[in-house]
C-alpha positions as CSV (number, residue, x, y, z in Angstrom):
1,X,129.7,114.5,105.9
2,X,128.2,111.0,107.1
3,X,126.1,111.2,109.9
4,X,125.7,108.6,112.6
5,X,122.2,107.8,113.8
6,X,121.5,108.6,117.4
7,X,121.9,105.9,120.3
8,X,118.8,104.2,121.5
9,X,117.6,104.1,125.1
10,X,118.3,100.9,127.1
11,X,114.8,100.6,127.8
12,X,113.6,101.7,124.4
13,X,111.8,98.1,124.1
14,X,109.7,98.8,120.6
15,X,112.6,100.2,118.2
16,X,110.8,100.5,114.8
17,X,109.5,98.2,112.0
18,X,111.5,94.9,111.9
19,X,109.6,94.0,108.8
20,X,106.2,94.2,106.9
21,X,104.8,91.5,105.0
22,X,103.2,91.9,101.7
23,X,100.6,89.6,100.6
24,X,100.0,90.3,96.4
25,X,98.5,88.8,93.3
26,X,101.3,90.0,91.2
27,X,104.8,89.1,92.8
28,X,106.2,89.9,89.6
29,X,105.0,93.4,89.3
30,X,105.6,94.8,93.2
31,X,109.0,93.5,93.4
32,X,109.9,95.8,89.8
33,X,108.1,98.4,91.9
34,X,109.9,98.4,95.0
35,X,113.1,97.5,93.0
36,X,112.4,100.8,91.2
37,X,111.6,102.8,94.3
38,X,115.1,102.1,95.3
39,X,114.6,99.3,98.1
40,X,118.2,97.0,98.2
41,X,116.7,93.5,97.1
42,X,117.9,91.0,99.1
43,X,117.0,88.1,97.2
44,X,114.0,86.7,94.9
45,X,112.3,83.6,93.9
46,X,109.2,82.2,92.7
47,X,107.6,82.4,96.1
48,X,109.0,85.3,97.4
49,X,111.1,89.0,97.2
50,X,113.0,90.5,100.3
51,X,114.1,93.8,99.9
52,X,116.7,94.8,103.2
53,X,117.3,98.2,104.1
54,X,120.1,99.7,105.3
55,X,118.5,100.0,109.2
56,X,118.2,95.9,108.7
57,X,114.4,96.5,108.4
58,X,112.5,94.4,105.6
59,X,110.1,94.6,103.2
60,X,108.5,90.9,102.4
61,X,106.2,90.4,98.9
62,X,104.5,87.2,99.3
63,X,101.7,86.0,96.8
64,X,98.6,85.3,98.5
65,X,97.6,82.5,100.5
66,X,101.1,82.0,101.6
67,X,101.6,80.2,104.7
68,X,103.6,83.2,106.3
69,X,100.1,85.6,105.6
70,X,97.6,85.6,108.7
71,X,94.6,83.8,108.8
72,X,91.8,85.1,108.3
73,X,93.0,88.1,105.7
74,X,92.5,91.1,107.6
75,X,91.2,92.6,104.3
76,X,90.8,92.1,100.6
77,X,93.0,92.7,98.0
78,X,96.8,93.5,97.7
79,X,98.8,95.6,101.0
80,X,100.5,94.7,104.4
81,X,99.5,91.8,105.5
82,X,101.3,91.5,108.9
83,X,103.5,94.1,110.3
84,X,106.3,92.8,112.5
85,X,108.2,95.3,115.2
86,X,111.6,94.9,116.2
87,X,112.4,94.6,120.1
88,X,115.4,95.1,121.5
89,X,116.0,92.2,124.3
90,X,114.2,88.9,124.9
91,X,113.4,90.2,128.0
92,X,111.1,93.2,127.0
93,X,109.8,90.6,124.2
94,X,108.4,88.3,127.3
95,X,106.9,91.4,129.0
96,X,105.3,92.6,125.9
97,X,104.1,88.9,125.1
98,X,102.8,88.6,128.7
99,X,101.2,91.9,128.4
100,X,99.3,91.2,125.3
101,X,98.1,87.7,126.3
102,X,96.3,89.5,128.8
103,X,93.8,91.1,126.1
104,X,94.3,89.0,123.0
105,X,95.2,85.9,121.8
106,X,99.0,85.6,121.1
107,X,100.7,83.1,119.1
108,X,104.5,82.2,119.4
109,X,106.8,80.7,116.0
110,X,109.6,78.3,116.8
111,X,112.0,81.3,116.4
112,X,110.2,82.8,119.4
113,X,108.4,85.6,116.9
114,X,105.1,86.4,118.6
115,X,101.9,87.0,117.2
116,X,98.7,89.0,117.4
117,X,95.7,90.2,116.3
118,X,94.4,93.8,117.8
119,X,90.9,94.5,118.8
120,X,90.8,96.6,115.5
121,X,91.8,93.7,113.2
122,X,95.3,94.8,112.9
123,X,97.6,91.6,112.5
124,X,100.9,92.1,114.4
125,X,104.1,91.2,115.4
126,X,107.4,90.8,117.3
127,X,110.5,89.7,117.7
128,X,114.1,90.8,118.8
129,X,115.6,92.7,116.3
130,X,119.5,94.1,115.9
131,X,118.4,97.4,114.5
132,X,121.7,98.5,112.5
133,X,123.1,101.8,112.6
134,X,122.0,104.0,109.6
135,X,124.9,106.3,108.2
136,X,123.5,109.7,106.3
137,X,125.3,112.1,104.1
138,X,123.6,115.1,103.3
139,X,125.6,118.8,102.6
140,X,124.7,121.9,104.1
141,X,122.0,123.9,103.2
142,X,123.1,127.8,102.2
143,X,120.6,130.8,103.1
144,X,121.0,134.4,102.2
145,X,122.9,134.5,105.6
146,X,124.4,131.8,105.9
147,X,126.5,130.0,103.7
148,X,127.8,126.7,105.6
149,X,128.4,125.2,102.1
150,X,130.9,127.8,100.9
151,X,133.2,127.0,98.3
152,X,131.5,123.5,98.0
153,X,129.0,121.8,95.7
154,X,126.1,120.0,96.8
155,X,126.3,115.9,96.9
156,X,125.0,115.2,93.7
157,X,122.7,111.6,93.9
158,X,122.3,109.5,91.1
159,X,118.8,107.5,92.9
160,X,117.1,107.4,96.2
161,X,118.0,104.3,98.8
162,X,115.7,104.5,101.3
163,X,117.6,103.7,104.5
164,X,114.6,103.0,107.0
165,X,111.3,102.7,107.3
166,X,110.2,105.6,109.3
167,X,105.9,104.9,109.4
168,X,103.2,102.8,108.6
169,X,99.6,104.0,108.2
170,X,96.4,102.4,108.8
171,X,92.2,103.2,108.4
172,X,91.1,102.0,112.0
173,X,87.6,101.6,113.1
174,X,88.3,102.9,116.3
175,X,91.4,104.9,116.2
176,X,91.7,105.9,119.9
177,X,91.4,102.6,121.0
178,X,93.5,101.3,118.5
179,X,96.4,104.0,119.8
180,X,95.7,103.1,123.4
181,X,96.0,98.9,122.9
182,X,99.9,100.0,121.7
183,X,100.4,102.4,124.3
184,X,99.1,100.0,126.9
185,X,101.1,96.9,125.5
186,X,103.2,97.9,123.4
187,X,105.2,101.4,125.4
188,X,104.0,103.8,121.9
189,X,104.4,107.5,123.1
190,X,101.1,109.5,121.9
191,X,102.4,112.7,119.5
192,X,99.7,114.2,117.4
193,X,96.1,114.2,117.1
194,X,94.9,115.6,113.9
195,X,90.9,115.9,115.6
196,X,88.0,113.4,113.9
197,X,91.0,112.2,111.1
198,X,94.0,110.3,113.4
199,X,96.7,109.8,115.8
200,X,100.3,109.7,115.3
201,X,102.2,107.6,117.8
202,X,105.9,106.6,118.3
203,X,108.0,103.4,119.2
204,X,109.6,104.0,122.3
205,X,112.9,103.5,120.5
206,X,112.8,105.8,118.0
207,X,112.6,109.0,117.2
208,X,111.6,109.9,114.3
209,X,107.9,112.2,114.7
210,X,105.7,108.9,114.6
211,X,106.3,105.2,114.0
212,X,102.8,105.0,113.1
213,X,99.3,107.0,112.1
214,X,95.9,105.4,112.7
215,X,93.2,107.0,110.5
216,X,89.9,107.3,111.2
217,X,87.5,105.1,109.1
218,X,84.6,107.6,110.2
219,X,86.0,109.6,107.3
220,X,83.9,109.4,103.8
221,X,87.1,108.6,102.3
222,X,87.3,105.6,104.6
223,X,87.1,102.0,104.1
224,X,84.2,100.9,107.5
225,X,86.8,97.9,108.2
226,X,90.6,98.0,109.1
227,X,92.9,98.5,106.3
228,X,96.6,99.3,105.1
229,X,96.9,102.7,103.5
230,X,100.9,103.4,103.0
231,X,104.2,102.9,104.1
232,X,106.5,105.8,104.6
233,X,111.1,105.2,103.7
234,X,113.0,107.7,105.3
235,X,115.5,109.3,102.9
236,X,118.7,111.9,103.6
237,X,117.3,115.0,102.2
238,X,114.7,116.8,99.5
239,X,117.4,116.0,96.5
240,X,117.0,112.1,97.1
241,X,113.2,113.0,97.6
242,X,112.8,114.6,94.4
243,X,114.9,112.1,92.2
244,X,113.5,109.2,93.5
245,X,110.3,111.2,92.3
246,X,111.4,111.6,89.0
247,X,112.7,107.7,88.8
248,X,109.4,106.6,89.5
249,X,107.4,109.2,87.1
250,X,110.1,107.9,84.2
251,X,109.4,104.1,84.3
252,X,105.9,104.7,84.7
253,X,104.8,104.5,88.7
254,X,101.8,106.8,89.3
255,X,102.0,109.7,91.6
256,X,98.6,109.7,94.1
257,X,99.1,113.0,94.6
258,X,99.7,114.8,91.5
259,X,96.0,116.4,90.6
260,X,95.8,116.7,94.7
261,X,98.4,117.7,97.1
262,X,100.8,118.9,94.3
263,X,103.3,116.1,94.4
264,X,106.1,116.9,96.4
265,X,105.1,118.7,99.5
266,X,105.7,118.6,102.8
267,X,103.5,118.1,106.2
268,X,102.8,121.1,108.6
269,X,102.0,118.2,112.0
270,X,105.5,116.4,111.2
271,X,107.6,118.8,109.3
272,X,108.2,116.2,106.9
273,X,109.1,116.4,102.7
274,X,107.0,113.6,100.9
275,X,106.1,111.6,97.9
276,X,103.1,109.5,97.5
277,X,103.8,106.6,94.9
278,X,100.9,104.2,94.0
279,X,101.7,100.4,94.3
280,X,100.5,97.9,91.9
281,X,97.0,96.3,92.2
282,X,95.5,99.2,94.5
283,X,98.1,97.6,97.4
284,X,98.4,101.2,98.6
285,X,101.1,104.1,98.8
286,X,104.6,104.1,99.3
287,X,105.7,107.4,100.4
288,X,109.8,109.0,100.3
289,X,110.0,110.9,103.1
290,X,112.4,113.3,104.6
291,X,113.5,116.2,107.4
292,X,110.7,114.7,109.3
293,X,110.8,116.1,112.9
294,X,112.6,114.2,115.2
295,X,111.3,114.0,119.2
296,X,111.6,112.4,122.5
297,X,109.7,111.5,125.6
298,X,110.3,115.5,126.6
299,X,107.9,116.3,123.6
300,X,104.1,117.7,124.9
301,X,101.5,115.8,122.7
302,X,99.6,118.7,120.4
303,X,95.7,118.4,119.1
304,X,95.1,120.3,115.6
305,X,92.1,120.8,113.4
306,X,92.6,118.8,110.6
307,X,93.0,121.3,108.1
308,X,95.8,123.1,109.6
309,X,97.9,120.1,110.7
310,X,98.2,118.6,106.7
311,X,100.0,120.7,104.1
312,X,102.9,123.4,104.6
313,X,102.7,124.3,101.0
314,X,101.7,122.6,98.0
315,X,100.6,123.7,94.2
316,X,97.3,122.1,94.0
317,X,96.6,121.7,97.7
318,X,92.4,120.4,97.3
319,X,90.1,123.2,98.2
320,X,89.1,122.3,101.8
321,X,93.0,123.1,102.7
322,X,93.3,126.0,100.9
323,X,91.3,129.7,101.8
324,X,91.9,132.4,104.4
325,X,89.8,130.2,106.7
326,X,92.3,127.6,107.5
327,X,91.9,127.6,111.5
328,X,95.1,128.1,113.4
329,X,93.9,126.2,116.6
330,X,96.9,123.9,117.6
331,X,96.7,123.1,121.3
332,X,98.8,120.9,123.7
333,X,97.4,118.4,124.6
334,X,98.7,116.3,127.1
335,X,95.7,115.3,129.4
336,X,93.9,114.2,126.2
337,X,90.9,115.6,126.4
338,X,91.4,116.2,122.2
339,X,90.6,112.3,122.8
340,X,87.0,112.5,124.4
341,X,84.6,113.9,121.4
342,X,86.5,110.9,119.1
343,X,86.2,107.7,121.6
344,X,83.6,104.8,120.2
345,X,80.3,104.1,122.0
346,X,79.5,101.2,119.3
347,X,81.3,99.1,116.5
348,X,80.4,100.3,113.0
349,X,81.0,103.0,110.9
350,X,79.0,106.7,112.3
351,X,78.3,109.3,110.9
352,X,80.5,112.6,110.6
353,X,79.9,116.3,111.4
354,X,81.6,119.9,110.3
355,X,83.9,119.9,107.7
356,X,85.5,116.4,108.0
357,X,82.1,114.8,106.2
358,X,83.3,117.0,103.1
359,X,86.4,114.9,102.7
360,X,86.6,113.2,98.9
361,X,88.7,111.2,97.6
362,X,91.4,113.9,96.2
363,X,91.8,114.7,99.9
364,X,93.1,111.4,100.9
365,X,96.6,111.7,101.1
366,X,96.2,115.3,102.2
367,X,95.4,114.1,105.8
């Protein structure tokens, strides 16, 4: 049966990703991607593809050098460009603008969108956004015990249509601080702390488990320099997961994590189902995602060692998450003092200790 989402707070403020901006050498070949991926296109030309989704958040493919990309390119080569979050009143937009300007130059378009760059080179920015409602159908789910689905068969899909973006992800060169510039300005609720690899975070006015994961570019499998690294849709169920899968497999769209974290898997820190899919031109992942958990501002933040907090259960999980001597050492974490061993003295990429600085590149999306 369709499913309303929930209502947001009045003073939710931040409530998700209004957009993200793609800047690309091949506008041709991203928007066949994303068209394949099962992202609603909104319209296309020979400067431009918008794909809208059914929240009213927007993915934009831009070649580069377009006017609409920031300036300087926060980093070579294909991925988000700019991401853009939605706010919910002009009023929290002027507090959030007045807040920023305090730390870091902020720009303003004649349509009142505000812009920024953070100390770690991320470009953002904001605007007021009328988030839609997002409508979900997905059927009960039968145990041994239980059989909520009894004399009915399951919805049977014919593609997945993501209906929001739920994260984005990002290598920082100093991932604390680049958590605690949103949480000061921007109202981002801390969640996670996977120790030495990230922090997950989340818009005050949402609630999926985080809005977005800063990565640590400490990591050997790091870029030294900020960077994009994927983009996660938020689908109804596993079934949509696993088609959309299969879709992308059939018309050729690589799978990052086939030789690494088994494909289709799911996250022991989030709870989530996922599906890495490689975008054209090295741009980056985009990941299906589902039964991700869902929190408020009653949730206790939690610290984990990285190895536990990554993969439930996957067929070719890479060694370093695999053995009897995964340690089980979740903590809450509230006062922060996961935070202390992780916080930057100096700029610059340093070195790495334990079992983090045995990260490769078939760990990456793993983490």
């Amino acid at each position: 049966m369709p499913i309303a989402s929930s209502p947001l707070s009045s003073t939710s403020a931040i409530l998700g990703v209004e957009s993200v901006i793609f800047g690309v050498a091949d506008l041709a070949e991203h928007t066949r991607f994303w068209a394949d991926f099962g992202l609603p296109l909104e319209s296309t030309g020979e400067h431009e593809s918008v794909f809208r989704l059914q929240s009213g958040s927007r993915v934009i493919v831009v070649r580069h050098g377009d006017p609409r990309l920031p300036v300087p390119d926060p980093f070579a080569g294909d991925g988000i460009k700019e991401t853009v979050w939605g706010v919910d009143t002009a009023e929290n937009l002027e507090r959030i603008a007045a807040s920023l300007a305090t730390e870091v130059a902020v720009t303003r378009d004649a349509d009142g969108t505000v812009h920024c760059v953070c100390p770690d080179g991320q470009p953002i920015a904001l605007r007021v956004w009328a988030k839609r409602a997002v409508v979900s159908e997905a059927s009960p789910v039968n145990t041994p015990s239980s059989w909520p689905r009894f004399n009915q068969h399951r919805i049977w899909r014919k593609r997945a249509i993501p209906k929001t973006i739920n994260h984005v992800v990002f290598f920082s060169p100093d991932y604390v601080g680049s958590f605690e510039f949103y949480e000061r300005h921007l109202g981002f609720r801390y969640v996670d702390h996977s120790k030495g690899t990230g922090i997950f975070a989340r818009a005050g006015g949402t609630f999926e488990h985080h809005s977005i994961f800063w990565v640590n570019c400490d990591l050997p499998i790091a870029p030294d320099h900020f960077k994009f690294m994927h983009i996660a849709f938020g689908c109804d169920d596993i079934d949509e997961v696993m088609l959309g899968a299969n879709i992308m497999d059939n018309r050729g769209w690589k799978n990052t994590t086939m030789n690494t974290s088994g494909g289709i898997s799911r996250h022991r820190i989030s709870s989530a189902i996922y599906y890495y899919c490689e975008m054209p031109g090295h741009a980056g992942e985009a990941e299906y995602h589902a039964d991700t958990d869902y929190l408020d501002d009653a949730w206790v933040p939690r610290a984990w060692d990285f190895k536990f907090g990554s993969l439930l259960w996957a067929a070719n999980a890479p060694a370093i998450f695999r053995g009897d001597n995964i340690p089980w050492d979740m903590a809450f974490d509230a006062d922060r003092k996961s935070f202390d061993a992780y916080r930057r003295a100096k700029p610059g990429k340093q070195p790495i200790e334990g079992d983090l600085a045995n990260l490769t590149a078939d760990d990456e999306h793993a983490i």
